[in-house]
N, C-alpha and C positions, 0 to 999 in steps of 0.2 A: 411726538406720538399723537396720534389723529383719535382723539377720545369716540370717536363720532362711529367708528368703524369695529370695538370693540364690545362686545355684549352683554348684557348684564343680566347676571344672574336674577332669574323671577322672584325669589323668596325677597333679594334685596331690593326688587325694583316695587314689591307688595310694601315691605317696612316700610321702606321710604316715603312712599304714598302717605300711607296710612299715619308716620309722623308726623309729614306735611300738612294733612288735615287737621290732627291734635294739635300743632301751633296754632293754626289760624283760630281752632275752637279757644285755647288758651287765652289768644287775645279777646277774643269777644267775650268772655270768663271776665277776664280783668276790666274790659268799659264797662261791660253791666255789674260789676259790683264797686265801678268809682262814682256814677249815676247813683247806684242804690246809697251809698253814705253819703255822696253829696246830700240827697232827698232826707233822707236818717238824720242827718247832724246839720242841716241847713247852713253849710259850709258851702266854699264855691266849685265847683270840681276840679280846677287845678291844685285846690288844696288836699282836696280826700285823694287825687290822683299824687299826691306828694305822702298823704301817709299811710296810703294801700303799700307805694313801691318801700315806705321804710319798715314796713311788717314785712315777718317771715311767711312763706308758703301756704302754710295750714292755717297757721293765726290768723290769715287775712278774713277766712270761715268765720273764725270767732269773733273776732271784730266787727264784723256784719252782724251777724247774730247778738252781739251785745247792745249794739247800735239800734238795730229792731225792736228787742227786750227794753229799751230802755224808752223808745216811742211807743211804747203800748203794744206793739204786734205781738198776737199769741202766735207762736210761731209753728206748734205742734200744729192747731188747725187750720193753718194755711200753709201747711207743707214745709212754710219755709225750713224747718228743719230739718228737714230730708234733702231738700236742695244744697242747704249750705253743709251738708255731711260729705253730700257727694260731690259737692267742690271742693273740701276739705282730702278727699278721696283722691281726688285726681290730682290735687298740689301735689299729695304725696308721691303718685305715682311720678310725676315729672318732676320732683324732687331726683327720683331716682335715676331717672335717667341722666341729668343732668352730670348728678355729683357720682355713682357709679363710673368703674370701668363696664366699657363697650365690645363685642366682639362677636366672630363670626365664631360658632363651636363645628370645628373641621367633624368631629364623629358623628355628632346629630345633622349637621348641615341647617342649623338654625341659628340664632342672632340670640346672644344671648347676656346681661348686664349681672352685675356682681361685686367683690370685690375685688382689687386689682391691684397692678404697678401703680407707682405715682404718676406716670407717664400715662396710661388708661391703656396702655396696648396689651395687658395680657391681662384676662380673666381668671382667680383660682379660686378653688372654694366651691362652694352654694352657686353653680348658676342658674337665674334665672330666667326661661327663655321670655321673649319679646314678640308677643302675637301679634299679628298685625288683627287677628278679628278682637282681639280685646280691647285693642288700642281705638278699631272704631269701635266698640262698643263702650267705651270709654266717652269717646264722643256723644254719640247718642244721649248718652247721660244730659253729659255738660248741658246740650241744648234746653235737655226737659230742665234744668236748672237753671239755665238760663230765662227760660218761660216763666218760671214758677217767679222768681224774681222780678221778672220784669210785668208780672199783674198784680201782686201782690205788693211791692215797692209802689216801682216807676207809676203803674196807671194811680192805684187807689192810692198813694201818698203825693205823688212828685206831679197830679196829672200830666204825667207823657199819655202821648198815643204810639202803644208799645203793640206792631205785632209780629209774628214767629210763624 
């Protein structure tokens, strides 16, 4: 079958985008907070990159944040707490998607995650749909928290020359 010649649906070809961007935001999430502990715990980065990947999702927020608190950074007034909230926000979110089942909801004609068969192929329950404008606006986020991180961190700890 000639994949090339058959159409895809707009709503799907909107997700897809818009998840394709949230990975890429996710990886840049993850270097600028192996940077920021490396800087934090003056460790080497292959090592804060070895125990960012053995913390969980959300923890990894905390972690940063205890690593900051723990260098003196007040974190309330340098934002960072709002940054590492809304990393903490968005782990969750791709937590969900991840481990949820996935599906197309035939009546709404929307994409919608939940709980599921063990296989992930049917959705029952609670579903909830999957916007693609949240998902960038999701993004959005990441970045300013990304930013927030990398002046706060990176420039005045780690002197990088960090810019966004």
């Amino acid at each position: 079958m000639d994949l090339t010649t058959k159409p895809i649906a707009p709503q799907r070809q909107q997700l897809e985008q818009a998840i394709g961007h949230f990975i890429l935001d996710l990886g840049m999430i993850e270097a600028t907070m192996i940077q920021a502990l490396a800087v934090l715990t003056s460790v080497p980065s292959n090592q804060a990159h070895f125990l960012l990947n053995k913390t969980a999702g959300g923890a990894k927020a905390a972690l940063l944040k205890e690593a900051a608190i723990a260098k003196g950074i007040d974190i309330k007034a340098t934002g960072l707490g709002d940054a590492l909230g809304t990393i903490h926000k968005i782990m969750d979110f791709r937590n969900q998607l991840v481990h949820d089942a996935v599906g197309f909801h035939s009546n709404t004609q929307t994409w919608v995650h939940g709980k599921g068969t063990p296989d992930g192929d049917k959705v029952f329950g609670k579903k909830i749909e999957i916007d693609p404008a949240r998902i960038y606006e999701l993004s959005e986020q990441a970045w300013e928290a990304i930013r927030v991180i990398g002046v706060e961190i990176l420039q005045k700890h780690g002197e990088f020359t960090y810019t966004l």
